[in-house]
C-alpha positions in Angstrom: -251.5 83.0 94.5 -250.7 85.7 96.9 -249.8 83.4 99.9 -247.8 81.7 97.6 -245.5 84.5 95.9 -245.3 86.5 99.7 -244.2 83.3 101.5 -241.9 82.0 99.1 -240.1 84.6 97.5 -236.8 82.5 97.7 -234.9 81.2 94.7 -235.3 77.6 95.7 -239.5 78.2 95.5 -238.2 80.2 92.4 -236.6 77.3 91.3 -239.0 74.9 91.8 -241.9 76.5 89.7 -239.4 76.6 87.5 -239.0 73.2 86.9 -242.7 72.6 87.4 -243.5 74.6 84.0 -240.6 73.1 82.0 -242.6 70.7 80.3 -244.9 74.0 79.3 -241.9 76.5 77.7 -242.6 75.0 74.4 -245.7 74.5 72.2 -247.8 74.5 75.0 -246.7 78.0 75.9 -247.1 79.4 72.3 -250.5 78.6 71.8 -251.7 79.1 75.5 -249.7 82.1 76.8 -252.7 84.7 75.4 -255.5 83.2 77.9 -256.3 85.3 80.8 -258.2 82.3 82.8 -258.0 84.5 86.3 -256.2 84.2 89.4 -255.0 81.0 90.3 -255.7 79.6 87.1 -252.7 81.2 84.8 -251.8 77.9 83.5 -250.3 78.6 80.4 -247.7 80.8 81.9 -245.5 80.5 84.3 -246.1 83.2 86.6 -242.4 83.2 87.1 -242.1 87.3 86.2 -241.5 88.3 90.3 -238.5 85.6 90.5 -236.9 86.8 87.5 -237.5 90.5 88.4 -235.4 90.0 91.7 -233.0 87.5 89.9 -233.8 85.3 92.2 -234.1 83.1 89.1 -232.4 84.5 86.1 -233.1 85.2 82.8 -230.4 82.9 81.5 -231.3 79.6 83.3 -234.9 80.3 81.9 -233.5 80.2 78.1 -230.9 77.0 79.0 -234.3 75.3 80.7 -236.4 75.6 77.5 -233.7 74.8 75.2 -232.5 72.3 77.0 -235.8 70.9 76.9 -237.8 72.0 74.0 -234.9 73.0 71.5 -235.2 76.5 69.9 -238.2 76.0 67.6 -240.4 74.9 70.1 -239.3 77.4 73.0 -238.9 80.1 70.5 -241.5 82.2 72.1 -241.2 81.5 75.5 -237.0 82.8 74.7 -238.2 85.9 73.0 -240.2 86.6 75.6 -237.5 86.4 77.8 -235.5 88.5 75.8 -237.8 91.1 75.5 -237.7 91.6 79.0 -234.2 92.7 78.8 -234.4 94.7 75.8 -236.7 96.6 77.6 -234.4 97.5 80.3 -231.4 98.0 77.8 -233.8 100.8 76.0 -234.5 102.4 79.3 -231.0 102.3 80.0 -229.5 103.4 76.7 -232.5 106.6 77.4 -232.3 107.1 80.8 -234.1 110.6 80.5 -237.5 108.3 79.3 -237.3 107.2 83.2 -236.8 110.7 84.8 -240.0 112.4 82.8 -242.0 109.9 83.4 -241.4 110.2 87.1 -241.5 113.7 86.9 -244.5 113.8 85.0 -246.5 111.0 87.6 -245.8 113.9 90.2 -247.2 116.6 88.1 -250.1 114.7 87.3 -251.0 113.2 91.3 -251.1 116.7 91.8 -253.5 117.6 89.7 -255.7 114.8 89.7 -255.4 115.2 93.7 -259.1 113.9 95.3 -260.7 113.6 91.3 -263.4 111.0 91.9 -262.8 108.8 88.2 -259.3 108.5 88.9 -260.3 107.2 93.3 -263.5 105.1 91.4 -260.7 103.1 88.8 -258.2 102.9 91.3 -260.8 101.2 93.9 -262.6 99.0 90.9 -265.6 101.1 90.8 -265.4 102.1 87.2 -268.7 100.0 86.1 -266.3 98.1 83.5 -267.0 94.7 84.6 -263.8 93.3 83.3 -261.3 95.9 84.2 -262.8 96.2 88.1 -262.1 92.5 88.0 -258.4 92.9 87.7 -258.0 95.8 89.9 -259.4 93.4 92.3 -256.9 90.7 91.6 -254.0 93.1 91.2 -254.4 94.5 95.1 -255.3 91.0 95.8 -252.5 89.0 94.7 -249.7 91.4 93.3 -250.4 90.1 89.5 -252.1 90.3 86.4 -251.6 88.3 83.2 -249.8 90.2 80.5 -253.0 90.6 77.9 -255.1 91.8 80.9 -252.4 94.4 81.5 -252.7 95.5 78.0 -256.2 95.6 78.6 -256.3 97.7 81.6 -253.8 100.3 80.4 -256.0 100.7 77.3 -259.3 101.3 79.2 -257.6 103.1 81.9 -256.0 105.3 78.9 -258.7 105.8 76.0 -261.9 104.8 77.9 -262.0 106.2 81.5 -259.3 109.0 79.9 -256.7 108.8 82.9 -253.1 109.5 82.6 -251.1 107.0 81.8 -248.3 108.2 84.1 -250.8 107.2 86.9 -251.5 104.3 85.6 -248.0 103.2 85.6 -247.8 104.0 88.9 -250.7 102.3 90.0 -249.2 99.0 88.8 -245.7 99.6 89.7 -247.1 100.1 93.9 -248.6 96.7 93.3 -247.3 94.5 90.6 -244.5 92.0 92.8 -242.8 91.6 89.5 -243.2 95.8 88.7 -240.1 96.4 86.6 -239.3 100.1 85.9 -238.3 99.3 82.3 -241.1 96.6 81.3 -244.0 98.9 83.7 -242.9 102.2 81.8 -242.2 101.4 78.5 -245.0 98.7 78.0 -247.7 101.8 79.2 -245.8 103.9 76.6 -246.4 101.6 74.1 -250.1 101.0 75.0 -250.5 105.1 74.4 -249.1 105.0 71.2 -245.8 107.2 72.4 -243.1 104.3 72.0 -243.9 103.1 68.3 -245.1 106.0 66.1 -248.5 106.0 65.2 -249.5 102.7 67.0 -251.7 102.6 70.2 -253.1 99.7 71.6 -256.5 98.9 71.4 -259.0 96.6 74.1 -261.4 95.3 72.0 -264.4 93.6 73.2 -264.3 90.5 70.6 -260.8 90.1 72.0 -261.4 90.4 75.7 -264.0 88.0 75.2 -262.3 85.4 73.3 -259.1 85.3 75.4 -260.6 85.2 78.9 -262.9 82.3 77.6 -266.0 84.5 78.0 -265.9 85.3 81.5 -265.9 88.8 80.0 -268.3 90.1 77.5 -268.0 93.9 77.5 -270.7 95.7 76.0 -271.5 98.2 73.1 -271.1 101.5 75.7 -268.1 99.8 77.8 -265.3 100.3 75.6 -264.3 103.6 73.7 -263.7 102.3 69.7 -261.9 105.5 69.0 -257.9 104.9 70.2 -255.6 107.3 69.0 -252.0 107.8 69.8 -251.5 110.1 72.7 -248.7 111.8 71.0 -246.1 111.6 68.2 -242.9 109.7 69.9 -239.9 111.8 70.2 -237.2 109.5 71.5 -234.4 111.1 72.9 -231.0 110.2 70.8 -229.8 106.7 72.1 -226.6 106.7 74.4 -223.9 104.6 76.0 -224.9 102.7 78.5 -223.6 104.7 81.8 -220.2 103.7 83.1 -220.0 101.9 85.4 -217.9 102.5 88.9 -215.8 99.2 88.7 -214.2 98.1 92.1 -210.4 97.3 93.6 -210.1 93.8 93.2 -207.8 94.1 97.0 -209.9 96.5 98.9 -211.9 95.5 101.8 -215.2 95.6 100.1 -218.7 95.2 101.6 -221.1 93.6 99.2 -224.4 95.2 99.0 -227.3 93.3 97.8 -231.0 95.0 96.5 -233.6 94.0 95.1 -232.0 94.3 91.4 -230.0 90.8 91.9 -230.8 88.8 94.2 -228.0 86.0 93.4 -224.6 87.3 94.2 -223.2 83.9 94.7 -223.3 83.8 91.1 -221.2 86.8 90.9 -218.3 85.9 92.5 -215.6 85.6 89.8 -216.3 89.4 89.4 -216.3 90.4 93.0 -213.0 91.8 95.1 -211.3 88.7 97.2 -211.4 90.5 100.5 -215.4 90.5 101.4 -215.5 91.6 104.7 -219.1 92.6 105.3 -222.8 92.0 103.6 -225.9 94.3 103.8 -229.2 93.8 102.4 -230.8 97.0 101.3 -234.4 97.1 100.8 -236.2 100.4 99.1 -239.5 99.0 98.3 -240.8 102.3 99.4 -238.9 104.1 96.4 -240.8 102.4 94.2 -243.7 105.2 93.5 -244.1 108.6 95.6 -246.5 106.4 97.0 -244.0 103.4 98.2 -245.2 100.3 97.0 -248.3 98.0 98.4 -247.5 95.8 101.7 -247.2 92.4 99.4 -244.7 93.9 97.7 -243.1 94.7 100.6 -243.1 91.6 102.0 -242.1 89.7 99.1 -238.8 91.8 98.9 -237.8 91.6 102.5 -238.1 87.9 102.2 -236.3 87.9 99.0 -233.2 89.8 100.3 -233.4 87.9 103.6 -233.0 84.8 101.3 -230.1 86.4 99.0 -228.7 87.7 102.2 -228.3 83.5 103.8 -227.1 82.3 100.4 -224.3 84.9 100.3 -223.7 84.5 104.0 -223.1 80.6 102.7 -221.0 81.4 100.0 -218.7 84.4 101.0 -218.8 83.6 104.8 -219.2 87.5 106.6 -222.3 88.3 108.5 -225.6 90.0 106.7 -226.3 93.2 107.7 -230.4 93.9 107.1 -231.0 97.5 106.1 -234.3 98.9 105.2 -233.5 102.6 106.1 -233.2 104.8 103.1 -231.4 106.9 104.9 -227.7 106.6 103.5 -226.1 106.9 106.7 -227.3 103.1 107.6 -225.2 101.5 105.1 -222.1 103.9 105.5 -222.7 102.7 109.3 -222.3 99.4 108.1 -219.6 99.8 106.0 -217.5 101.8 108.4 -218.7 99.3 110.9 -216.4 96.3 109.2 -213.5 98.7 107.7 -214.5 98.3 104.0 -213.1 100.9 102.0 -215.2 99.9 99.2 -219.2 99.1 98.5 -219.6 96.4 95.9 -223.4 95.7 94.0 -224.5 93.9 91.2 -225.1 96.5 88.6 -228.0 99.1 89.1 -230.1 99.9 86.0 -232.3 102.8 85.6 -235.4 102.9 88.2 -236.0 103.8 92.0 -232.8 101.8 93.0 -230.9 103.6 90.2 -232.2 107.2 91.8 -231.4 106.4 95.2 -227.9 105.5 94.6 -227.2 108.8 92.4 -229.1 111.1 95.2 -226.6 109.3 97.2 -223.1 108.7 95.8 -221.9 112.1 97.2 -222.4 111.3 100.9 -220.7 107.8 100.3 -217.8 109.1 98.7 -217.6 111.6 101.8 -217.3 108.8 103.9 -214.7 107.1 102.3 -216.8 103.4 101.1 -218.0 104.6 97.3 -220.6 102.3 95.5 -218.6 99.8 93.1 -220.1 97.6 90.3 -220.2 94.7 88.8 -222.5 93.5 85.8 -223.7 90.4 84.1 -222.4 89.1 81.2 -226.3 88.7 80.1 -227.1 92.4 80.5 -223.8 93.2 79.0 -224.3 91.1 75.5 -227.7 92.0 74.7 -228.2 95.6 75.7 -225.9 97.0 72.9 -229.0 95.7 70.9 -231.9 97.5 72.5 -231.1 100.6 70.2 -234.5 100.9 68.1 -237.3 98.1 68.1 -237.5 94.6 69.1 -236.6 93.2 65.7 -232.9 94.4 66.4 -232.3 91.9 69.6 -234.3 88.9 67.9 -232.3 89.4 64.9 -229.5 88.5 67.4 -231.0 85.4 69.4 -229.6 82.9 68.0 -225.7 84.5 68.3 -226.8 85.1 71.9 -227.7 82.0 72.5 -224.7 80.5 71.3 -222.5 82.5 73.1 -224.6 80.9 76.3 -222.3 78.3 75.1 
């Protein structure tokens, strides 16, 4: 699988596994989606998670494909899960400061934990927990790990072999190719018991067992049977999401492409008319104090390169490839071609998100200030993400209709 995600991390491969799992978005995916079968044999879903986390396909031709060919009660799972991917970004986004402790927290913690010998045997798969070294093994070997064995491991890592779940998070965001900020944060909060009061999640034996069709049997002594919330959650008050920066439609704009959004093209009735440059960015190595693993690496350098041609097709300038983090690369760029302006699909919160803000000063300076533009998808459903789930699947069905 790894071969397969580095090599083709283009929206036409995207595209194509697509279409190869449409027949599966519908029952099939309900009553399979739970079985961890292993690498290379995650049949019932469709592995589709570091397409989507690029936009390199989006979540909106997911829900039209399963409609389209399932109808709503049949795909109904497969669409919420889609949607729960963005109303975990619109939570993050709508509590922005969720993002920055946990980041500052991470840093705290590597420090501590600096050359501890449980945290160097979990991270290298040497814990003695059959199961969980099996998936540290197949997350440094092929960037992924079904979404139950994720569950799985953050609960072990958390209650059994009592790491912090800060470095945890980090462990999977340096490795995961689809590693989300919003999903990889808030899905280990929730595992802790610190995003829904008084709830934790649990790995249970019975349950490992049953759902990776026995290839894992943990024993009595493997798993800790006492899981207790880490702490009482103490959201902070829910805000606006940030304004954005919104560009002149007549400057002469260079549009800036990053591994948020990966299809521009389908952008362009929002973007200025006078395009006179394009520049791939890639921060990979923002991802985690760390940077991120070389797969990961890989996958987004091909994935710009491939946003970078299709933009190149569609808007006509010349792409600029930047993977200096240095700020003074893209002003170059932008100076280089006259724009007065820096266009990009809208930034949420995450590494991206901090680099730009560290940033905007020395860009204004120059005279070519970051400009955005934002999906209509993100734009309907985050105004929901305000509490639990419940609130945006309450709201489905009106946002699928207005898919139209």
């Amino acid at each position: 699988m790894k071969d397969l995600f580095v090599e083709d991390a283009t929206r036409a491969a995207g595209l194509l596994q697509m279409e190869a799992f449409r027949d599966r978005m519908g029952r099939h995916y309900a009553a399979q989606r739970n079985y961890d079968r292993g690498s290379g044999h995650h049949h019932g879903v469709s592995q589709l998670s570091p397409f989507v986390r690029r936009r390199l396909v989006t979540e909106e031709e997911l829900v039209r494909v399963a409609l389209q060919s399932h109808g709503f009660n049949a795909s109904e799972k497969f669409v919420q899960e889609v949607y729960w991917r963005s109303y975990w970004k619109g939570w993050l986004e709508r509590r922005p400061t969720v993002w920055a402790d946990y980041r500052r927290d991470a840093g705290r913690e590597a420090r501590s934990w600096a050359g501890d010998r449980r945290l160097a045997a979990a991270r290298d798969g040497r814990s003695g927990i059959a199961c969980f070294d099996a998936w540290v093994a197949e997350l440094i070997e092929t960037g992924y790990l079904h979404n139950h064995a994720r569950m799985w491991f953050a609960s072990i890592w958390i209650f059994t072999l009592s790491l912090p779940w800060e470095l945890g998070a980090d462990f999977f965001l340096h490795h995961l190719l689809d590693g989300d900020p919003a999903s990889n944060t808030l899905g280990w909060r929730w595992v802790a018991g610190l995003h829904t009061s008084g709830k934790a999640y649990a790995a249970r034996a019975s349950n490992i067992a049953k759902y990776t069709e026995d290839r894992f049997q943990p024993g009595p002594g493997d798993l800790n049977p006492r899981v207790e919330p880490l702490g009482w959650p103490t959201h902070p008050p829910v805000q606006p999401v940030r304004p954005m920066r919104t560009p002149d439609r007549a400057a002469r704009t260079l549009l800036l492409i990053t591994e948020e959004d990966c299809c521009p093209e389908q952008l362009q009735a929002s973007l200025p008319d006078d395009l006179v440059g394009i520049a791939t960015l890639q921060l990979s190595g923002e991802r985690t104090a760390a940077g991120s693993s070389p797969d990961v690496e890989a996958f987004d350098r091909a994935a710009l390169a491939d946003a970078g041609a299709r933009a190149r097709d569609a808007f006509g300038p010349k792409v600029v490839a930047i993977d200096d983090p240095n700020p003074e690369a893209l002003i170059a760029c932008a100076t280089g071609c006259r724009a007065t302006q820096i266009v990009t699909p809208f930034v949420p919160v995450g590494p991206v998100r901090d680099w730009m803000v560290r940033n905007q000063g020395a860009f204004d300076q120059a005279g070519c200030p970051i400009t955005e533009v934002q999906r209509d998808w993100d734009r309907k459903v985050w105004p929901h993400a305000t509490a639990g789930f419940f609130k945006v699947k309450k709201q489905i069905p009106k946002l699928i209709a207005d898919l139209g």
